[in-house]
C-alpha positions as CSV (number, residue, x, y, z in Angstrom):
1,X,112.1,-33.6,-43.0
2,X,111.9,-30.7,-40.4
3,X,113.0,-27.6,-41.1
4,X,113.2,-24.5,-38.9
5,X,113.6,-20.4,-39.7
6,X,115.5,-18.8,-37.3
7,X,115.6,-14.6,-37.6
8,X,118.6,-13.0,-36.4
9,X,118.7,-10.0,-33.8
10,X,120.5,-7.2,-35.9
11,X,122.3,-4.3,-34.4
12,X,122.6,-0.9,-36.1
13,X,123.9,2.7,-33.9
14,X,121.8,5.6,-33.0
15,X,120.0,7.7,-35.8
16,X,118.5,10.6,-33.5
17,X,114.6,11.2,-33.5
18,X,112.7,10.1,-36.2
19,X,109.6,11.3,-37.9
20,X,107.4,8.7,-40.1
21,X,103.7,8.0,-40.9
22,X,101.4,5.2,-39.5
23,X,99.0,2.7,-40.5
24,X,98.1,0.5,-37.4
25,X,96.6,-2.7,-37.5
26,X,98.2,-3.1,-41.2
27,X,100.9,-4.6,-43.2
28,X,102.4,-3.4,-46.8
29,X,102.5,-6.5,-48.6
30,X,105.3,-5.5,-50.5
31,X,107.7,-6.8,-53.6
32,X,111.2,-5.8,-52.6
33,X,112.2,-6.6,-49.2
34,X,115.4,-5.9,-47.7
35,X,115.4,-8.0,-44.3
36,X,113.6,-9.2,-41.8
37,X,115.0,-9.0,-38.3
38,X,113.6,-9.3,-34.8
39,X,113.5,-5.7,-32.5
40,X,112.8,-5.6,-28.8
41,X,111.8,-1.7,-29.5
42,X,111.0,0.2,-32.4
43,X,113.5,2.5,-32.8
44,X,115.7,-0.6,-33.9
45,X,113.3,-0.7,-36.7
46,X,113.4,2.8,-37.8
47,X,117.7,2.5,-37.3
48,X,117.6,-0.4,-39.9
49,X,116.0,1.8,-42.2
50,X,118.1,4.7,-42.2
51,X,121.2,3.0,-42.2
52,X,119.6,-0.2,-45.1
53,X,118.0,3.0,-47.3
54,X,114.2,1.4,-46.8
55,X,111.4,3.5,-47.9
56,X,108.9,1.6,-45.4
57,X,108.8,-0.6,-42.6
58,X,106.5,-3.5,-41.3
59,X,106.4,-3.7,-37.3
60,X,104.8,-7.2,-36.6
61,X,104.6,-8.4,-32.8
62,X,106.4,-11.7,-32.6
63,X,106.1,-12.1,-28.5
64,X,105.8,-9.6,-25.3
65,X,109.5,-9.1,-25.6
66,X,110.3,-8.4,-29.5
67,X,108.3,-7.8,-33.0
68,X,109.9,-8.6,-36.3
69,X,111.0,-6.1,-38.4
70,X,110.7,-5.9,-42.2
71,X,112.1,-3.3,-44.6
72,X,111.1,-2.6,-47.9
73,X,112.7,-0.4,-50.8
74,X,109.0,-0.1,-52.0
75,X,106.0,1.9,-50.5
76,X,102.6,1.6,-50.6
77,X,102.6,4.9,-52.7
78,X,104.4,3.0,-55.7
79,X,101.1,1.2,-55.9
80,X,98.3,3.4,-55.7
81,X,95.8,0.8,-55.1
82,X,94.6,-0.9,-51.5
83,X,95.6,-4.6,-52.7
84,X,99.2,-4.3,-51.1
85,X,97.8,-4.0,-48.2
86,X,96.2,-6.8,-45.5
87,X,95.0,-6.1,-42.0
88,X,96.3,-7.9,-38.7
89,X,96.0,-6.8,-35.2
90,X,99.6,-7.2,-34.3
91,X,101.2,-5.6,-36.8
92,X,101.8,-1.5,-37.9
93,X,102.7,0.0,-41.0
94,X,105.6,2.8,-41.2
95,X,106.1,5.0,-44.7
96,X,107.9,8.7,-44.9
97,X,110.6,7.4,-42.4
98,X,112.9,10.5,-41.7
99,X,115.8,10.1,-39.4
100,X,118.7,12.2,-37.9
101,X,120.0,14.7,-35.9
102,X,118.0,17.3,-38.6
103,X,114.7,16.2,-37.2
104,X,115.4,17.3,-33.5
């Protein structure tokens, strides 16, 4: 039996500039995902999580074109130890994600 995962492209509206922190080359392996969705640009990732209420962000490159985006209610900071996290050249890591016209 073959079975096949398709992610769907998800559309949120404009959340101004946003502010955040980085870990590059890393992914937060964590325990309470929202979604996962497919981006052409990060700033779709960043509008997910204003508008879903995420508290971090994986950015994974899927191909040239678009990277998969995964929220998370959790942060690495609920954990306090280096185990959530796993290292992978394609892939970023975004925590403290502030969004909004207040941030101009």
């Amino acid at each position: 039996m073959d079975s096949t995962t398709t992610e769907e492209q998800v559309t949120y509206g404009p959340v101004g500039r946003c502010t955040y922190s980085a870990l590059y080359q890393t992914f937060f392996k964590g325990q309470r995902m929202i979604k996962r969705f497919l981006v052409a640009r990060p700033i779709e990732c960043f509008a997910g999580c204003y508008y879903e209420g995420c508290r971090s962000v994986n950015l994974i490159k899927n191909s040239k074109t678009s990277k998969f985006c995964e929220l998370y209610r959790d942060s690495l900071i609920d954990y306090r130890t280096p185990n959530n996290l796993g290292y992978d050249s394609n892939s970023a890591y975004f925590y403290g994600i502030q969004c909004g016209p207040e941030n101009r």
